[in-house]
C-alpha positions in Angstrom: 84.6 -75.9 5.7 87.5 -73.1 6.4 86.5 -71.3 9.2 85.7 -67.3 7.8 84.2 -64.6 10.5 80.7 -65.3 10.2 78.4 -62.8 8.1 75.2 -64.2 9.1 73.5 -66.1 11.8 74.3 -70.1 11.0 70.9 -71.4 10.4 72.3 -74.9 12.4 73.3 -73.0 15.6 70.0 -72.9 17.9 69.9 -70.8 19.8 69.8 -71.4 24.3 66.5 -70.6 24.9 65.1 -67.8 26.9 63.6 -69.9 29.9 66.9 -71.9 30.3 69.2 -68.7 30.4 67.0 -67.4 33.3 67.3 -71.1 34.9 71.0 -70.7 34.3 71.2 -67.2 35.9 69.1 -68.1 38.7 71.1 -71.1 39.5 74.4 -68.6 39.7 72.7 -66.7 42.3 73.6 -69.6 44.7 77.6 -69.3 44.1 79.3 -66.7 45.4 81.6 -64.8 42.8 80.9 -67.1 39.8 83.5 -67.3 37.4 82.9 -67.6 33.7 85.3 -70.3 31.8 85.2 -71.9 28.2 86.3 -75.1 28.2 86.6 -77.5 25.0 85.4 -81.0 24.6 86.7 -83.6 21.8 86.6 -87.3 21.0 87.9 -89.8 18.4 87.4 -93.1 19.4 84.2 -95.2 20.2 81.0 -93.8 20.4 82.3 -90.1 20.1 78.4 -88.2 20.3 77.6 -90.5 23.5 81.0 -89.8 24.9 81.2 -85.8 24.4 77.5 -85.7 26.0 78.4 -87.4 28.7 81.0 -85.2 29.6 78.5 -82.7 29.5 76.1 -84.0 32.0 79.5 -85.3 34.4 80.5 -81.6 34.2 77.1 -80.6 35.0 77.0 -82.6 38.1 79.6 -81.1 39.5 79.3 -78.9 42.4 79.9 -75.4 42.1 79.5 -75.2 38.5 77.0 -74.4 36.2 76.6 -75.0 32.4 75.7 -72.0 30.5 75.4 -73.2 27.1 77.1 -75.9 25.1 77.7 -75.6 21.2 76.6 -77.2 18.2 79.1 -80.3 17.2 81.7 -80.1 14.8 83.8 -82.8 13.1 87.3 -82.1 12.6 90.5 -83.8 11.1 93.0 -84.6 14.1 95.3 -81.8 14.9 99.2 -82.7 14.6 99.2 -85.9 12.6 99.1 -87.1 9.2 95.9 -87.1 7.1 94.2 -90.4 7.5 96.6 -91.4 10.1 93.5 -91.3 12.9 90.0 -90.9 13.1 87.7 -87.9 12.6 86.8 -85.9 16.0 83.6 -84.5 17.6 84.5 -81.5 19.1 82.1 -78.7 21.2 82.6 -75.9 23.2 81.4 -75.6 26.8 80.6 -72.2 28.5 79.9 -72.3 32.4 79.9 -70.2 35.4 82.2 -71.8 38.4 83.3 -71.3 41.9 85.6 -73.5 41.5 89.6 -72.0 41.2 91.2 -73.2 38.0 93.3 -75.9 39.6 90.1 -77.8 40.6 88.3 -77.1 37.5 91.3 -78.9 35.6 91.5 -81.8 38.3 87.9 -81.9 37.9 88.2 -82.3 33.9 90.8 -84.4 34.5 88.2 -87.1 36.1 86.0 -87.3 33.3 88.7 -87.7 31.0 89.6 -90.5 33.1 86.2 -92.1 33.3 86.2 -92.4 29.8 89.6 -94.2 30.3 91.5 -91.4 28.5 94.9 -92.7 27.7 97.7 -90.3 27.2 100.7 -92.0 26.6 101.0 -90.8 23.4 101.6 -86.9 22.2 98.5 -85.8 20.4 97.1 -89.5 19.9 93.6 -90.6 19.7 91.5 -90.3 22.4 88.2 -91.1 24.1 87.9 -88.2 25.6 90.0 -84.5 25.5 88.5 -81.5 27.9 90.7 -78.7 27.4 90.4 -75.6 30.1 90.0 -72.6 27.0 89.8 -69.7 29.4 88.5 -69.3 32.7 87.6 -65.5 33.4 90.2 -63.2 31.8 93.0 -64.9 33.9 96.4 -64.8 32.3 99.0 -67.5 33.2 102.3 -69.5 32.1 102.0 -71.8 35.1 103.2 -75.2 33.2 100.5 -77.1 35.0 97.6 -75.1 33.8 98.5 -72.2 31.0 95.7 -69.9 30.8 94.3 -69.6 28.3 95.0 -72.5 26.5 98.6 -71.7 24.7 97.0 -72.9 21.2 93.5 -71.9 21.5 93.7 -68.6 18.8 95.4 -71.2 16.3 92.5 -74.0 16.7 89.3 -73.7 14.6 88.1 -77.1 16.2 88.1 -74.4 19.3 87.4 -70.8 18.1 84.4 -72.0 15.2 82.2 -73.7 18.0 82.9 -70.7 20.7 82.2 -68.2 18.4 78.6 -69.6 17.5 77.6 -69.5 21.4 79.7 -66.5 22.2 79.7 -64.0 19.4 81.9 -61.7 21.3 84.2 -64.0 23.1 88.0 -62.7 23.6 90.9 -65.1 24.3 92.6 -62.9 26.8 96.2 -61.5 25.8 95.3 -62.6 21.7 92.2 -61.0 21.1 88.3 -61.1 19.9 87.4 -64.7 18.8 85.9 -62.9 15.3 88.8 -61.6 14.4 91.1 -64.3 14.8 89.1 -66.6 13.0 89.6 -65.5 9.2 93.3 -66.1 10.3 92.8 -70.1 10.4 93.0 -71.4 7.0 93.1 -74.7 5.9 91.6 -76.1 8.7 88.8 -78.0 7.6 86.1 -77.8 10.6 82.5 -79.4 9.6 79.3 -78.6 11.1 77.7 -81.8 12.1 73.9 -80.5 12.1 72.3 -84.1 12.6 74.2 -84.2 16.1 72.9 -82.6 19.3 74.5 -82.2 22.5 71.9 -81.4 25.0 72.3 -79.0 27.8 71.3 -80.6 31.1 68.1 -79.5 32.9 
């Protein structure tokens, strides 16, 4: 589908229950200053479901950071090749709570991509694995080793679609509310994939 700002409540998008937010909150009681970040999850090749879920639980592992919720799965064409010229992606959208400063976060991301032996010798080619830092607070930076937020997040549907349905009032800092950018993003086809669940970890 085209990604449009939402008019109702997708009936495919479940909702994080209750009990688990207050786990979630009670678990960010033990960090000190808790950031919140957005980070972006994708895969193309081999078992794409197994691989995005376990990113999930790796990132959930990890010490000083918490998963808040994770979104419903989308399939998307591959951005910045030719139709047909690679395979179909999963893609979710993460949302977690972290002490960790943004150059660990990325390091950190940039292990799991690894233990999915990511290969990236190749400018937007397939991959077993992409994590993507989105945003990470409301930070704002052109450091070449980590831009914040992510310099093509507001152009992505594969991003903003699956954010929005977790975080109906998301902003990507310096570009603007996540609803508002979306009916912006034509001709990106983005498809809810309603028979596949990532689950968040206990």
């Amino acid at each position: 589908m085209t990604p449009n700002a939402p008019s109702s409540p997708d009936p495919t998008v479940q909702p994080v229950p209750a009990s688990v937010v207050r786990q979630v909150d009670a678990a960010d009681s033990t960090l000190q200053n808790p950031r919140t970040a957005v980070l972006s999850i994708g895969s193309n090749l081999g078992n794409r479901l197994d691989t995005l879920q376990g990113a999930v639980d790796a990132l959930a592992d990890t010490p000083g950071l918490k998963i808040k919720a994770v979104s419903p799965v989308y399939e998307t064409e591959p951005w910045g090749v030719e139709p047909g010229a690679q395979a179909a992606y999963l893609n979710a959208v993460v949302l977690l709570r972290t002490t960790l400063p943004p150059s660990s976060l990325l390091e950190r991301a940039h292990a799991v991509e690894e233990a999915y032996q990511r290969v990236r010798d190749t400018h937007w080619g397939p991959r077993t694995l992409d994590v993507d830092i989105v945003a990470y607070q409301d930070v704002i930076s052109d450091d070449p080793a980590l831009t914040l937020p992510h310099p093509r997040a507001h152009e992505r549907a594969f991003v903003l679609v699956p954010w929005h349905d977790v975080e109906p009032d998301a902003v990507v800092p310096g570009q603007g509310p996540v609803a508002e950018l979306l009916p912006g993003l034509t001709g990106q086809d983005v498809t809810p994939r309603a028979d596949l669940t990532l689950v968040l970890p206990d």
